[in-house]
MOPAC internal coordinates of N, CA, C and O (Angstrom, degrees):
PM7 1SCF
backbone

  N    0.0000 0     0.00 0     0.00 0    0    0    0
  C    1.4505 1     0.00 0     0.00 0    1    0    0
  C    1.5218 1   108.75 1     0.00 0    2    1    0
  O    1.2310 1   121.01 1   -45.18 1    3    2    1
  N    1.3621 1   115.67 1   134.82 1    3    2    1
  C    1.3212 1   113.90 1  -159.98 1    5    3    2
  C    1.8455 1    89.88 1  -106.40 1    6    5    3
  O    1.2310 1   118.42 1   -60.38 1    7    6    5
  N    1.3642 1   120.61 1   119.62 1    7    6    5
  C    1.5628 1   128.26 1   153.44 1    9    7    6
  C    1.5632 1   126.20 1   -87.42 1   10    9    7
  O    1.2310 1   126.08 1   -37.72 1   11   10    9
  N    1.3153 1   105.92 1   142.28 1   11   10    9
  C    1.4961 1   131.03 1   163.29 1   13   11   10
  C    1.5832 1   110.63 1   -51.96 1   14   13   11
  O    1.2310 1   131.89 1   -57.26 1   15   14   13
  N    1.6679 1    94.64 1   122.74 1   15   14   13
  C    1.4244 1    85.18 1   170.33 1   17   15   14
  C    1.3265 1   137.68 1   -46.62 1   18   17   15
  O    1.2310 1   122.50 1   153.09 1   19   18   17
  N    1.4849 1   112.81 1   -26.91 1   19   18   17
  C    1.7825 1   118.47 1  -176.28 1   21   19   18
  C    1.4492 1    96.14 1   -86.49 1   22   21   19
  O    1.2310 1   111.20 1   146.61 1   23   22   21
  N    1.3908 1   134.17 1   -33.39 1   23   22   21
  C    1.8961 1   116.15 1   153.75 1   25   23   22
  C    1.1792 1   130.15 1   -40.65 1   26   25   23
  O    1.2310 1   122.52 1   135.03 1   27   26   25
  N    1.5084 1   112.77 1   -44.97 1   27   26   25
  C    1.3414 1    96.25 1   165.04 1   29   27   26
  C    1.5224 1   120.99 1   -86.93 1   30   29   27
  O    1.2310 1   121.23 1   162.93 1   31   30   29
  N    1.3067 1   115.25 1   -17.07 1   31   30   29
  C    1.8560 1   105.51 1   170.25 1   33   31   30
  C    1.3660 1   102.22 1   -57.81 1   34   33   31
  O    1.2310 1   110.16 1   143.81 1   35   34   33
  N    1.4437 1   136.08 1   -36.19 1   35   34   33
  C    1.0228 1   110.21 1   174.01 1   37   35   34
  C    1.3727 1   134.77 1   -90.66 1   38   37   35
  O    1.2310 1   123.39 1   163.82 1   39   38   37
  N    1.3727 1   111.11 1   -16.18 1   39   38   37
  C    1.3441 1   128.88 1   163.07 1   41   39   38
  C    1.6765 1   113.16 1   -35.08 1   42   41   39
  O    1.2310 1   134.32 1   128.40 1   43   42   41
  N    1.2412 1    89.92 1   -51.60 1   43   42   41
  C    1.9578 1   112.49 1  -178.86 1   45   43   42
  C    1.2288 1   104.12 1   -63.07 1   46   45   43
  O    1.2310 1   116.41 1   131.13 1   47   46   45
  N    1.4023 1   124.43 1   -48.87 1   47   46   45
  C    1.2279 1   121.95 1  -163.27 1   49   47   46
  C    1.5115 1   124.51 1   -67.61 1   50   49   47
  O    1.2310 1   131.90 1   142.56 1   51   50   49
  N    2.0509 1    94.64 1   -37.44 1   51   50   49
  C    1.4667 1    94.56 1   162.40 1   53   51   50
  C    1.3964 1   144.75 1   -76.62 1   54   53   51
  O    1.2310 1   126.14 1   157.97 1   55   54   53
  N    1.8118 1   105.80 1   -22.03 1   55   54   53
  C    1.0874 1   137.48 1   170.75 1   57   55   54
  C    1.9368 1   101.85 1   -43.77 1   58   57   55
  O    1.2310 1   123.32 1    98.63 1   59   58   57
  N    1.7138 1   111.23 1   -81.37 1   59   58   57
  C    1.4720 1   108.84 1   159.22 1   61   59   58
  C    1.4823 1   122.34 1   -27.73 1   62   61   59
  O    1.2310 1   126.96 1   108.79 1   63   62   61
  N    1.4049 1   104.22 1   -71.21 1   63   62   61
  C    1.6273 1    94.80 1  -176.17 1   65   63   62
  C    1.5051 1   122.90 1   -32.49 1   66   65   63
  O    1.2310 1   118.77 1   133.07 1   67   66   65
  N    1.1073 1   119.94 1   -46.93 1   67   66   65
  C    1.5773 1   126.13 1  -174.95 1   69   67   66
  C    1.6716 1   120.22 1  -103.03 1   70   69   67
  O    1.2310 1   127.54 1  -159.69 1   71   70   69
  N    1.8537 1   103.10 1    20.31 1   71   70   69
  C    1.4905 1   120.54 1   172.77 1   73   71   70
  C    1.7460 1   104.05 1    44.41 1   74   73   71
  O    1.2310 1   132.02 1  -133.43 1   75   74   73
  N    1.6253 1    94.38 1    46.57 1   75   74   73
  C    2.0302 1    90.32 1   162.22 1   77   75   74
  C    1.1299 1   124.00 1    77.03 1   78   77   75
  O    1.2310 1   118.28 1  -177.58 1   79   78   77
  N    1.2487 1   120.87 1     2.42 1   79   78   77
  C    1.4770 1   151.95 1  -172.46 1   81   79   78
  C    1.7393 1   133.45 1  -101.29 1   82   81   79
  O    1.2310 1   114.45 1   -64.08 1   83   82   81
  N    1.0991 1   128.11 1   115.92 1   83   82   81
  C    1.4925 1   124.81 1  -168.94 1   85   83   82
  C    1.4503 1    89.95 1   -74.23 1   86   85   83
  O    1.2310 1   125.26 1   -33.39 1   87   86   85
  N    1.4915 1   107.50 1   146.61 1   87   86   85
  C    1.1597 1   127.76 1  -159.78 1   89   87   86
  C    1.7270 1   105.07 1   -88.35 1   90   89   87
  O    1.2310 1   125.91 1   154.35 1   91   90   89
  N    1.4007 1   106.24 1   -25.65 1   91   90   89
  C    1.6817 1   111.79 1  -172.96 1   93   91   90
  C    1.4524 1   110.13 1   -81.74 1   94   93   91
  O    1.2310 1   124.51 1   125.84 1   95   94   93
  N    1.9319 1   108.96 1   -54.16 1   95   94   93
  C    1.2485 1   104.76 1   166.07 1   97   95   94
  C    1.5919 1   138.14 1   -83.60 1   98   97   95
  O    1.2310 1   134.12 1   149.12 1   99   98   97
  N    1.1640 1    90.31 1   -30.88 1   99   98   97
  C    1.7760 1   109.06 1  -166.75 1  101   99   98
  C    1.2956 1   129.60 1   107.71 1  102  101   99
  O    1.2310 1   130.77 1   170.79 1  103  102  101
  N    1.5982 1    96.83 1    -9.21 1  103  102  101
  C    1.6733 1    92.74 1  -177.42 1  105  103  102
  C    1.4874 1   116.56 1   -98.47 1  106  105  103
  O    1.2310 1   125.65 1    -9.38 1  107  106  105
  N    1.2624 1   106.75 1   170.62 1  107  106  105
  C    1.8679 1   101.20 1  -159.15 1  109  107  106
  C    1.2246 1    98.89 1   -71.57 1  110  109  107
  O    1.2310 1   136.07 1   -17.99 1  111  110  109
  N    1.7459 1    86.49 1   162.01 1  111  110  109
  C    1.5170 1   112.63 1   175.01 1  113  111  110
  C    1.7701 1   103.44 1  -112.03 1  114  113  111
  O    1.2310 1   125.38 1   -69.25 1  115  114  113
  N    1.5164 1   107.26 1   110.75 1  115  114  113
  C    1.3562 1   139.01 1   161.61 1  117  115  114
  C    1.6841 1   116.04 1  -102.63 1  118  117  115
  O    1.2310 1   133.27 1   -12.22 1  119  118  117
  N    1.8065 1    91.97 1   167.78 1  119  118  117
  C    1.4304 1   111.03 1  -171.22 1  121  119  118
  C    1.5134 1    99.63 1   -52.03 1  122  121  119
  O    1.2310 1   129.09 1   139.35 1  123  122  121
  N    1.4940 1   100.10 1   -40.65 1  123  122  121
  C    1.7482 1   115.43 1  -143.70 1  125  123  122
  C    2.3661 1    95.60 1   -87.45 1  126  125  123
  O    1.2310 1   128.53 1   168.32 1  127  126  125
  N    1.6302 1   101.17 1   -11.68 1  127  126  125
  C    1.4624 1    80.27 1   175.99 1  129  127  126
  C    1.5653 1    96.56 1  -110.90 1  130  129  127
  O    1.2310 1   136.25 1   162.34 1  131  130  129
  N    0.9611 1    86.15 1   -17.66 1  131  130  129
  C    2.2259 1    80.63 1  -178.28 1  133  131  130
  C    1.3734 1   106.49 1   101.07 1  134  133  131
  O    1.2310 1   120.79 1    -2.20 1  135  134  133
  N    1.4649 1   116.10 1   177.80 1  135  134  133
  C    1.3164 1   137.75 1   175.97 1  137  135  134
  C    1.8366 1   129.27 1  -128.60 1  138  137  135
  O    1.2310 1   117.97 1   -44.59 1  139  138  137
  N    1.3851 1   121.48 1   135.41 1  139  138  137
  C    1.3722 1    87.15 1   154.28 1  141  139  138
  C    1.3411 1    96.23 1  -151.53 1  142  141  139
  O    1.2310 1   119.08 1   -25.80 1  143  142  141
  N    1.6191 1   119.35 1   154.20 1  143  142  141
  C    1.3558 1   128.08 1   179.30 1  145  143  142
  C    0.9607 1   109.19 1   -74.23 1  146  145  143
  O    1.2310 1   112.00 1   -48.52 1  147  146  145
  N    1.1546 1   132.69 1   131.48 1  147  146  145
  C    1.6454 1   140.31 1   173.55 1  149  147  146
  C    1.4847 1   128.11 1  -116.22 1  150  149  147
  O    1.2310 1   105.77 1   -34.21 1  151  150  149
  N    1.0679 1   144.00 1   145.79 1  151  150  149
  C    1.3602 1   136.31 1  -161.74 1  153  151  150
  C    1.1917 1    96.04 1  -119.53 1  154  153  151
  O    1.2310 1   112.22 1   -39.07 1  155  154  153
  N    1.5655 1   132.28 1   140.93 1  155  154  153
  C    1.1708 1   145.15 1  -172.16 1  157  155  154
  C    1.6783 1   108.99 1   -80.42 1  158  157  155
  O    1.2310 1   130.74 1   120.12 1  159  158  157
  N    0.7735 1    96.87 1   -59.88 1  159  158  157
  C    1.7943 1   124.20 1   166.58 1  161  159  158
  C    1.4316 1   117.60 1   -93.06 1  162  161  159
  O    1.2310 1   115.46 1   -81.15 1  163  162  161
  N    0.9998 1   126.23 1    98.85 1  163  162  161
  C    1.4889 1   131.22 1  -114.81 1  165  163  162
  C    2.2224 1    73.90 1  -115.22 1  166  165  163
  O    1.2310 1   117.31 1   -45.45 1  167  166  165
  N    1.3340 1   122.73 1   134.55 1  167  166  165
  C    1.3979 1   121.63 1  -163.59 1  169  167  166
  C    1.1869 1   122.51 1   -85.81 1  170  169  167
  O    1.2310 1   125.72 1  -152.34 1  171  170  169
  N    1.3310 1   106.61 1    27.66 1  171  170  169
  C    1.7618 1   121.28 1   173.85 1  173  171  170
  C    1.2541 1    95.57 1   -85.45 1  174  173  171
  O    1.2310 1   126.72 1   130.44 1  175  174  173
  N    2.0268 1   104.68 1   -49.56 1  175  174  173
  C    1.1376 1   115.54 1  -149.88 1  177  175  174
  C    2.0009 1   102.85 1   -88.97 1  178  177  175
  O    1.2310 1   124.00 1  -161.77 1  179  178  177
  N    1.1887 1   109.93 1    18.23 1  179  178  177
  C    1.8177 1   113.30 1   166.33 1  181  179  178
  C    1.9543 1    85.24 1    92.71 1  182  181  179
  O    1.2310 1   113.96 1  -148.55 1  183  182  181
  N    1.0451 1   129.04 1    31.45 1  183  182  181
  C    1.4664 1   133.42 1   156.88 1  185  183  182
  C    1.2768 1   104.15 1   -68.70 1  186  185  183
  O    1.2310 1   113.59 1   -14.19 1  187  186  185
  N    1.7674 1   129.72 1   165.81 1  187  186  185
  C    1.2335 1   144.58 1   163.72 1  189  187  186
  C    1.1021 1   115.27 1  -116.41 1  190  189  187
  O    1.2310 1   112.06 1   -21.51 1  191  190  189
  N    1.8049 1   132.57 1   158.49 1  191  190  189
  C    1.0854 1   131.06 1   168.33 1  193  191  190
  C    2.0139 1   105.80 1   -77.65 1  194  193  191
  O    1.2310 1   124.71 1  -170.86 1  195  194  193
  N    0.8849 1   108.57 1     9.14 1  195  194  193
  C    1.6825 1    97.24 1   170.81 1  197  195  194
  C    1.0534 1   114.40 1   -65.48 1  198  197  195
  O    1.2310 1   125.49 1   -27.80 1  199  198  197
  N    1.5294 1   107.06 1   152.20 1  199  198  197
  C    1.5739 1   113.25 1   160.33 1  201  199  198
  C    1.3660 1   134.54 1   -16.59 1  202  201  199
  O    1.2310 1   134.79 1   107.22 1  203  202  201
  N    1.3025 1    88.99 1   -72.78 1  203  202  201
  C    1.6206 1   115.58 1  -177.42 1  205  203  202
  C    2.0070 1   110.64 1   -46.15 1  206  205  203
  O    1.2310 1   123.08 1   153.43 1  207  206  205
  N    1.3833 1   111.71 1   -26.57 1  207  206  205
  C    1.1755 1   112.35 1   179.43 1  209  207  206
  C    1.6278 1   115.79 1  -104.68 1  210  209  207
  O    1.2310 1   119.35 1  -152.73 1  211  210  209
  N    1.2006 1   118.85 1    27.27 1  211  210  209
  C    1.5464 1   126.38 1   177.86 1  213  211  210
  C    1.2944 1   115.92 1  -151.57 1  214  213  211
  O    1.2310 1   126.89 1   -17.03 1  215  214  213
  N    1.2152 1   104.36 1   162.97 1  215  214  213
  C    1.9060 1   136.26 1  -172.48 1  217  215  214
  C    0.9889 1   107.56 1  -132.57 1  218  217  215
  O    1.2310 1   131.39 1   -30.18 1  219  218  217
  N    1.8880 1    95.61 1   149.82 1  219  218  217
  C    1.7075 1    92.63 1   158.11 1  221  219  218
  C    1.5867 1   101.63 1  -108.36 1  222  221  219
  O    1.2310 1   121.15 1   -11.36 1  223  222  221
  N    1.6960 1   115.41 1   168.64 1  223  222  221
  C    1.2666 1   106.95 1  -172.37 1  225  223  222
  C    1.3232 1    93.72 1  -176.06 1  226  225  223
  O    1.2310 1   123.98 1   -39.85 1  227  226  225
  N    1.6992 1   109.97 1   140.15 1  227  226  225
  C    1.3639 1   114.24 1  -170.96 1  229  227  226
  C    1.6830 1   111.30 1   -52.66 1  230  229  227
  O    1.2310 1   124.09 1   -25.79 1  231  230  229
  N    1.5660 1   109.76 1   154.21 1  231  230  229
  C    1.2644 1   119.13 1   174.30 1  233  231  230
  C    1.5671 1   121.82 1   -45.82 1  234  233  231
  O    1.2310 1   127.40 1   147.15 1  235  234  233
  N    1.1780 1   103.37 1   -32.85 1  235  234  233
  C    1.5465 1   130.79 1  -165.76 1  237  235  234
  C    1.8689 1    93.09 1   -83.58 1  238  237  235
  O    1.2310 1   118.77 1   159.57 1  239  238  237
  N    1.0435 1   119.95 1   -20.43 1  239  238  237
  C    1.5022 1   110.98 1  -171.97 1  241  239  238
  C    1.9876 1   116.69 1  -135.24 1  242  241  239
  O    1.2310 1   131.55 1  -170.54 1  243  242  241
  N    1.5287 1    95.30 1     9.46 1  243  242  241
  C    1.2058 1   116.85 1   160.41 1  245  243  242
  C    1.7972 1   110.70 1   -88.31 1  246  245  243
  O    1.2310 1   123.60 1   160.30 1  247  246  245
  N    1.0212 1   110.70 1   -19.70 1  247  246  245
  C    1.9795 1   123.72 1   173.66 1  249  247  246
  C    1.3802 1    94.82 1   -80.52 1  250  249  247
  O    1.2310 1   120.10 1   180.00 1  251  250  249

């Protein structure tokens, strides 16, 4: 899957924010477990794509 450079600036940004770490469990986020951005406030429900309203969090705990 090919990303936008400003996906991954922000990709990075959240990645740091939470020191490499899935936000649900705690355990790191590597090549080998994956990633996915998640929205807290999910944008059906009047959520934003800002920062401030997303995580990253293993694939397995984004389901």
């Amino acid at each position: 899957m090919q990303y936008s450079e400003r996906h991954l600036k922000q990709w990075v940004i959240l990645y740091l924010s939470q020191d490499g770490r899935c936000a649900l469990c705690g355990g790191a986020l590597t090549d080998e477990t994956g990633s996915h951005n998640h929205n807290l406030v999910y944008r059906m429900h009047g959520g934003t794509d800002a920062l401030s309203n997303r995580v990253l969090l293993h694939p397995h705990g984004h389901q």
